[in-house]
Short mmCIF file of the C-alpha atoms (twelve columns), coordinates in Angstrom:
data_MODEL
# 
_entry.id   MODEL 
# 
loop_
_atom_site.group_PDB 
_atom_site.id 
_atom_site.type_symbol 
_atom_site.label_atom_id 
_atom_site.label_alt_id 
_atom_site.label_comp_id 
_atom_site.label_asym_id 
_atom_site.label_seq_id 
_atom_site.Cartn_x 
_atom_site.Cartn_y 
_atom_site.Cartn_z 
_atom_site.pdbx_PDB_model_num 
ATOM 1   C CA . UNK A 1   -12.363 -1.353  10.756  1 
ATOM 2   C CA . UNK A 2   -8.973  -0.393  10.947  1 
ATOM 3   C CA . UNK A 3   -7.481  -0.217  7.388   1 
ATOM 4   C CA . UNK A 4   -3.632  0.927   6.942   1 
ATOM 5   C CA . UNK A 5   -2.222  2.965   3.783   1 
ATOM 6   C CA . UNK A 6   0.958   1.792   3.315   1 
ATOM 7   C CA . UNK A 7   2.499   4.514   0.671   1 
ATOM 8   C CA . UNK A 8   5.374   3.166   -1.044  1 
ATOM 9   C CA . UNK A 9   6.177   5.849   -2.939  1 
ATOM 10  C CA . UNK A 10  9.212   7.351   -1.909  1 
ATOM 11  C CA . UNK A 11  8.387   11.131  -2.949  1 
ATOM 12  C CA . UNK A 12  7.291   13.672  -0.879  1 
ATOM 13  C CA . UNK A 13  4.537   15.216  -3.424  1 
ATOM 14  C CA . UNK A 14  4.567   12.338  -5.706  1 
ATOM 15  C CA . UNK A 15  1.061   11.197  -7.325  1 
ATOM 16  C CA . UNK A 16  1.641   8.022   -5.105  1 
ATOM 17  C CA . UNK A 17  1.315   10.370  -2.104  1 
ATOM 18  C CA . UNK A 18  -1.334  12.014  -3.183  1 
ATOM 19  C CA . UNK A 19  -3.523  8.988   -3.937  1 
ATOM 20  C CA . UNK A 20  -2.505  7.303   -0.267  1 
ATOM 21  C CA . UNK A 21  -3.646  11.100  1.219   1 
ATOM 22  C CA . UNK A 22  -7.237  10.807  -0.553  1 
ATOM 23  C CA . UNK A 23  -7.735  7.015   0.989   1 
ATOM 24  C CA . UNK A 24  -6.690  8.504   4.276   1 
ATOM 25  C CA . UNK A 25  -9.314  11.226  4.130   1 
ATOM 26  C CA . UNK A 26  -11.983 9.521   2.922   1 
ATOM 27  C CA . UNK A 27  -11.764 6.192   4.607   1 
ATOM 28  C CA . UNK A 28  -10.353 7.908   7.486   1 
ATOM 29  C CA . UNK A 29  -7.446  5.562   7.584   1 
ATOM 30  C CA . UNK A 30  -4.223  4.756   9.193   1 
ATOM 31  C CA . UNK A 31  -1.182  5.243   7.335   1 
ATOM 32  C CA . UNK A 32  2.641   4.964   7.182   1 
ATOM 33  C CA . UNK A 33  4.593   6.956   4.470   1 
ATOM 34  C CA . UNK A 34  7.138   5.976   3.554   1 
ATOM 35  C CA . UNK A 35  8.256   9.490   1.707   1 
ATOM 36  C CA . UNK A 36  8.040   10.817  5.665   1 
ATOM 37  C CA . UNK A 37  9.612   8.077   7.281   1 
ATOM 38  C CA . UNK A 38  13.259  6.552   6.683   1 
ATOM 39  C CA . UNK A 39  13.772  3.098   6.948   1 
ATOM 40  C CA . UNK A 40  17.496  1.664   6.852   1 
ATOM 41  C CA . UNK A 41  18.206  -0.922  4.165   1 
ATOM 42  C CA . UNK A 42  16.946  -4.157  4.611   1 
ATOM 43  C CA . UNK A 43  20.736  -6.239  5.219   1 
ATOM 44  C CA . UNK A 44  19.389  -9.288  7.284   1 
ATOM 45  C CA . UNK A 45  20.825  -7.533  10.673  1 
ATOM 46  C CA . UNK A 46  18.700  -8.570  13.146  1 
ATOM 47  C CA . UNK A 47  19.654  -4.961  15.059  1 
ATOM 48  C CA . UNK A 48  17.458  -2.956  12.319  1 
ATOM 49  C CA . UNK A 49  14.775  -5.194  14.113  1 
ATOM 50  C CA . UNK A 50  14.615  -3.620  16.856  1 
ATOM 51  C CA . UNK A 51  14.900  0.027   15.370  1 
ATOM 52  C CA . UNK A 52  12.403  2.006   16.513  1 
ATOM 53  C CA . UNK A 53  11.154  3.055   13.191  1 
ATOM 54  C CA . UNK A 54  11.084  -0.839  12.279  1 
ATOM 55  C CA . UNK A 55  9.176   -1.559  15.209  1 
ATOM 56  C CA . UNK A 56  6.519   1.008   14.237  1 
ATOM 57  C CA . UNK A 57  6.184   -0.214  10.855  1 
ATOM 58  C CA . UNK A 58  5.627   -3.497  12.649  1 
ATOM 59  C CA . UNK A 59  3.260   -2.666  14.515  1 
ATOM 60  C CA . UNK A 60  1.010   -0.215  11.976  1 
ATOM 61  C CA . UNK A 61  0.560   -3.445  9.897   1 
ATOM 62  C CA . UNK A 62  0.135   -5.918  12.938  1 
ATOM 63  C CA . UNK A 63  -2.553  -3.715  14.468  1 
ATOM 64  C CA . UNK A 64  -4.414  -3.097  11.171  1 
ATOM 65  C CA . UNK A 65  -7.599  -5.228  10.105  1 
ATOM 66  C CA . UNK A 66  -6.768  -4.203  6.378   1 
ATOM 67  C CA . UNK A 67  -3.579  -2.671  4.675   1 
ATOM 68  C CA . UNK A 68  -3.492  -0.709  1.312   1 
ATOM 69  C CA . UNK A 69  -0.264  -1.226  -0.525  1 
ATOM 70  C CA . UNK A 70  0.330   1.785   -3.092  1 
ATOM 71  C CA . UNK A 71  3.433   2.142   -4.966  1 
ATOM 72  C CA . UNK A 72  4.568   4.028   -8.092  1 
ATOM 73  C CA . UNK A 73  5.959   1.954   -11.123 1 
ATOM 74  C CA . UNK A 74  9.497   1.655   -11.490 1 
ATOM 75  C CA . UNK A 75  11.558  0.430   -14.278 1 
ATOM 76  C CA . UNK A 76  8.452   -2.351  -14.493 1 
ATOM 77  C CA . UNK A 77  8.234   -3.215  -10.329 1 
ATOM 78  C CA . UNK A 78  7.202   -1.689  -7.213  1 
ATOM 79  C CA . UNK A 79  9.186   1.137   -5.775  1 
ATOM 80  C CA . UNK A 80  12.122  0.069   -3.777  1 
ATOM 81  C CA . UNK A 81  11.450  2.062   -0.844  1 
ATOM 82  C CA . UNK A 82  8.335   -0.243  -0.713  1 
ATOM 83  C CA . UNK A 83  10.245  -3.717  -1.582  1 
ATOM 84  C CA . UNK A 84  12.591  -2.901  1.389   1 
ATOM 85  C CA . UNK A 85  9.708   -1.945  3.921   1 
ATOM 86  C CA . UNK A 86  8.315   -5.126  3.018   1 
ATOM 87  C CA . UNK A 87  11.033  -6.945  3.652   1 
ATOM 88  C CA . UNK A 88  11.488  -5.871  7.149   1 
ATOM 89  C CA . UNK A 89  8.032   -7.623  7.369   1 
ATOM 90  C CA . UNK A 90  6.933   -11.091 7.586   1 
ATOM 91  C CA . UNK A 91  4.034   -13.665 7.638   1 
ATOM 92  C CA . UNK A 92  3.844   -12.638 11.825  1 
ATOM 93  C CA . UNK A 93  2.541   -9.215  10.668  1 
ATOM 94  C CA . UNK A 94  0.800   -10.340 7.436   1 
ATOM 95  C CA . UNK A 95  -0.259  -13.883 7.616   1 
ATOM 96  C CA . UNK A 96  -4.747  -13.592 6.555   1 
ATOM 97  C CA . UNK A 97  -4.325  -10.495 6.163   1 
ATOM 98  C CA . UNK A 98  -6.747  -8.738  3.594   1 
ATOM 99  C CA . UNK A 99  -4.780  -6.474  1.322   1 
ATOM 100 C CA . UNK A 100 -5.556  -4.122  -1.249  1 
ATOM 101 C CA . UNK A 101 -2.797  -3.272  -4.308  1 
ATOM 102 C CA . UNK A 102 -2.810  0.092   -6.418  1 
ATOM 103 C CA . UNK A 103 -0.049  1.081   -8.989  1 
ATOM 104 C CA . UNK A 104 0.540   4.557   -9.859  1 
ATOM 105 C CA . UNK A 105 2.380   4.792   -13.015 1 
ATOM 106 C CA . UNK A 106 3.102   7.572   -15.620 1 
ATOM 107 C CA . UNK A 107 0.785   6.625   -18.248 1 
ATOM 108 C CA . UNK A 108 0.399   4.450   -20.942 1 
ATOM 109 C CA . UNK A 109 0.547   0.790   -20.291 1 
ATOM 110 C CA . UNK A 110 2.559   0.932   -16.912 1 
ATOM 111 C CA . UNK A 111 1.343   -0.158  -13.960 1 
ATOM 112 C CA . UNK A 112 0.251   -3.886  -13.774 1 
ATOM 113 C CA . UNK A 113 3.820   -4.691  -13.272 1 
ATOM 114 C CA . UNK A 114 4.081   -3.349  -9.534  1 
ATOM 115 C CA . UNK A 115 1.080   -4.668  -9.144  1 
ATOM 116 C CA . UNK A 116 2.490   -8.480  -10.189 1 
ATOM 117 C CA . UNK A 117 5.223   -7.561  -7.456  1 
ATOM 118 C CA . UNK A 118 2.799   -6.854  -4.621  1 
ATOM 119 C CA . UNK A 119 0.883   -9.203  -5.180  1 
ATOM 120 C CA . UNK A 120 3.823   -11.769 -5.383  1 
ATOM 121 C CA . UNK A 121 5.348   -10.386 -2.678  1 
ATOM 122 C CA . UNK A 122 2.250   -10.701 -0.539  1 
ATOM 123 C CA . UNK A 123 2.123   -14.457 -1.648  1 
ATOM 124 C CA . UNK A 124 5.266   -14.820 0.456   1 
ATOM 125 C CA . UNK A 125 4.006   -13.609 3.705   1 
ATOM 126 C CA . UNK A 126 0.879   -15.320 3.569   1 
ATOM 127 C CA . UNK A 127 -1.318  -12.290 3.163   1 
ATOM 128 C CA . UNK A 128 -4.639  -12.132 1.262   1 
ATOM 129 C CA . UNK A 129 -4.350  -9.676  -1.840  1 
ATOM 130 C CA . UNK A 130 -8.193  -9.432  -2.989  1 
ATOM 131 C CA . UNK A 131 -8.629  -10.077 -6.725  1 
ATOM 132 C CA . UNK A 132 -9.521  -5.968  -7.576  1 
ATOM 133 C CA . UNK A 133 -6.821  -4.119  -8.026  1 
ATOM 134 C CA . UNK A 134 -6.254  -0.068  -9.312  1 
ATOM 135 C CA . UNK A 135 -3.768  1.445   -11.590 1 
ATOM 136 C CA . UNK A 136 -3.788  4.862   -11.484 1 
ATOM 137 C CA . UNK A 137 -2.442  7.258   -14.226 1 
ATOM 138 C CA . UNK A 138 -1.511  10.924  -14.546 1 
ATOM 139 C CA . UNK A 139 -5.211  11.732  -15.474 1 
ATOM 140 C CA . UNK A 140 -6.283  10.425  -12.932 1 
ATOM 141 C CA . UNK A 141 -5.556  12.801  -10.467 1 
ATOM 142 C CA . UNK A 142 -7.159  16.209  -9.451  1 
ATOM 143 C CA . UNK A 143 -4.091  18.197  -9.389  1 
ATOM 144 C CA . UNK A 144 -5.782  21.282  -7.962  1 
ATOM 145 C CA . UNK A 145 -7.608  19.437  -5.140  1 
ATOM 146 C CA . UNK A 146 -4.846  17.277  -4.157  1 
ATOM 147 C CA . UNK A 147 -7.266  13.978  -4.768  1 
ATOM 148 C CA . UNK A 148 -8.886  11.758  -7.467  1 
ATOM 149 C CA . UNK A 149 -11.436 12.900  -10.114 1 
ATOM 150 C CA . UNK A 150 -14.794 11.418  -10.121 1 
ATOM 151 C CA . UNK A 151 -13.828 8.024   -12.195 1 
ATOM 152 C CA . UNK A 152 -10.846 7.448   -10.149 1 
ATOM 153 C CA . UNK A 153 -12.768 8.235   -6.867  1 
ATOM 154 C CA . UNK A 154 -14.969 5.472   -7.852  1 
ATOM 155 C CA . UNK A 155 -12.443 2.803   -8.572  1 
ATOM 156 C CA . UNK A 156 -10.821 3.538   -5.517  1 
ATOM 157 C CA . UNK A 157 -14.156 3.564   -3.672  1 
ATOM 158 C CA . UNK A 158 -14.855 -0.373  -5.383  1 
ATOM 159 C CA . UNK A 159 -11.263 -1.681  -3.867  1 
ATOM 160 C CA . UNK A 160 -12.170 -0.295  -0.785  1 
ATOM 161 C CA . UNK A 161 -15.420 -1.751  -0.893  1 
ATOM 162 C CA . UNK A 162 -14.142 -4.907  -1.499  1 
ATOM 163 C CA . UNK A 163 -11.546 -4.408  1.200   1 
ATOM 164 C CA . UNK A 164 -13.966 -3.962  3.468   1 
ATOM 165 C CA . UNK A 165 -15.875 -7.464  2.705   1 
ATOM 166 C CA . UNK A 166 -13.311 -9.839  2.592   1 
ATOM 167 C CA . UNK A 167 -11.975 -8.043  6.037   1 
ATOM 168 C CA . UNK A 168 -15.560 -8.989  7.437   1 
ATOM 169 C CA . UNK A 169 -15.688 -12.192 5.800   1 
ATOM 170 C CA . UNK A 170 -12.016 -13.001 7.572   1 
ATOM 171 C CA . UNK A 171 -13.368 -11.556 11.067  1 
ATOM 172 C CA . UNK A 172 -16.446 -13.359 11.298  1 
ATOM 173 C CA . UNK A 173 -15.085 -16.227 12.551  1 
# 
């Protein structure tokens, strides 16, 4: 199954990075990263189409089975370096498509509303956002391995797990 980690979070050792990194490894996914790659601002231009960076985001999430959104929360929504790679996106790369949402926010109560953005946004390209979703917080993390500790590593692990079976469930037709 080929599952794509789309990180949204727009710095380059941000917690959002680090949690897109640790699905990589262990799932041994695809990913674009969006802290490594510039996109141009999403105007409408039909030119930025055909951009080869554009065209590459394109085709990471046309070629994927599976994609795993991740962004940070910001002022209560999803990062905007993730709203405007979305929206260079449509239902042609999305439409059925299973999709998994995690927020990382700072702590506290943050989180759920990036999620409420994916998943909205999602809604308008016709995609398939499975009902678990993740927020992850500061302690979450395993600073000093660069992953997840235990508890996280096992929430993550459910998503993906139920990732994996609506994915089969959509292919077995």
């Amino acid at each position: 199954m080929n599952i794509l980690v789309l990180n949204g979070g727009p710095r380059k050792t941000g917690r959002t990075k680090m949690a897109a990194a640790f699905i990589e490894r262990t799932y041994n996914a695809n990913h674009f990263d969006l802290s490594e790659r510039e996109l141009p601002l999403f105007n409408g231009d039909e030119t930025r189409a055909h951009l080869q960076v554009i065209q590459e985001l394109k085709k990471s999430v046309t070629d994927a089975d599976a994609v795993v959104l991740l962004s940070p929360e910001y002022h209560n929504g999803m990062s905007g370096a993730l709203k405007n790679a979305l929206d260079f996106l449509s239902s042609e790369q999305f439409a059925h498509k299973p999709v998994a949402i995690i927020s990382v926010a700072g702590g506290g109560k943050g989180g759920i509303n990036a999620l409420n953005n994916m998943r909205t946004v999602m809604r308008g390209v016709y995609a398939h956002v499975i009902p678990k979703q993740v927020v992850l917080d500061p302690d979450c993390f395993d600073y000093d391995q660069k992953g997840l500790v235990n508890e996280s590593a096992a929430l993550v692990h459910s998503l993906i797990e139920e990732l994996t079976l609506y994915t089969k469930a959509f292919h077995k037709k």
